[in-house]
N, C-alpha and C positions, 0 to 999 in steps of 0.2 A: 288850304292844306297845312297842320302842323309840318316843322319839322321833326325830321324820325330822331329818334335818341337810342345810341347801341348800347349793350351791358358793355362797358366796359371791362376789360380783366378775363372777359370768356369767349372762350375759340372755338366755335363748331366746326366739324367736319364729318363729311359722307363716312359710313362705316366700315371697317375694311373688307376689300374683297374676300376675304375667307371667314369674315363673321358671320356667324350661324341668326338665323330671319329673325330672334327676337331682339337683336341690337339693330337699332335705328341710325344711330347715330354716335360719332364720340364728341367729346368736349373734353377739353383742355382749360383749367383755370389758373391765371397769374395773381400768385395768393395776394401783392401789396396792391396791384393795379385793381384787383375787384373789390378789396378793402375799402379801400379811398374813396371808388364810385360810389359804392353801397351806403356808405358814412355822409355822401354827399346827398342822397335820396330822402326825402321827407314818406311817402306813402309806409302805410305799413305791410304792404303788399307790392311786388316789383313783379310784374307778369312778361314773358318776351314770348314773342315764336320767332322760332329759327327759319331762316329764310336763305336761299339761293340767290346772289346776286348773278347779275349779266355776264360776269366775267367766271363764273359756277364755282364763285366762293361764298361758303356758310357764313351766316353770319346771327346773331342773338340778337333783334331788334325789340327796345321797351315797350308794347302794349298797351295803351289806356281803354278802358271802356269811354264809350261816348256819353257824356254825363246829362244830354237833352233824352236818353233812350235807359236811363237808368230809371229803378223799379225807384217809387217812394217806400221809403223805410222809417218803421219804428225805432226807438232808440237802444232797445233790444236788438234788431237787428243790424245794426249796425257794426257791432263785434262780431268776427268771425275766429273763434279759438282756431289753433291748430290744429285741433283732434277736430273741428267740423271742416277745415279745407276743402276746395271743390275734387271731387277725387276723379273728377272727368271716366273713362272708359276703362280702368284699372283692373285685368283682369286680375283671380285671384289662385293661376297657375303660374306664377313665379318659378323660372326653372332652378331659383336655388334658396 
């Protein structure tokens, strides 16, 4: 088993009790403390999911894909622009 690697710099937390259902979650960022991490990271891509520890505090844990289960790629596919990012489940009723 790796060990786990947190975002540094970023704070999750359950959303508050009178947020309206499309707020999932808040986050808090410590502008020099995520600087620093982020500046320390080589990938060109940094993925986390938020997670619930035992003690029912949020936490941003870094993500890697497993690289034995990764697709072979041409060397076109290998750049992923920003405007093609994974856009996962994104609906497109934004209520603002």
């Amino acid at each position: 088993m790796t060990e786990k690697e947190f975002a540094k710099g970023l704070y999750v937390k359950p959303k508050k009790e009178n947020a309206p259902d499309w707020v999932k979650f808040g986050m808090s960022i410590k502008r020099e403390e995520a600087i620093q991490w982020l500046q320390s990271q080589t990938d060109e891509w940094i993925n986390t999911e938020i997670k619930e520890g035992k003690s029912g505090k949020w936490y941003a844990e870094v993500w890697k894909p497993d690289p034995s289960k990764a697709r072979a790629a041409s060397p076109q596919q290998n750049h992923t622009p920003p405007s093609a990012a994974p856009q996962d489940d994104f609906a497109d009723d934004i209520p603002f």
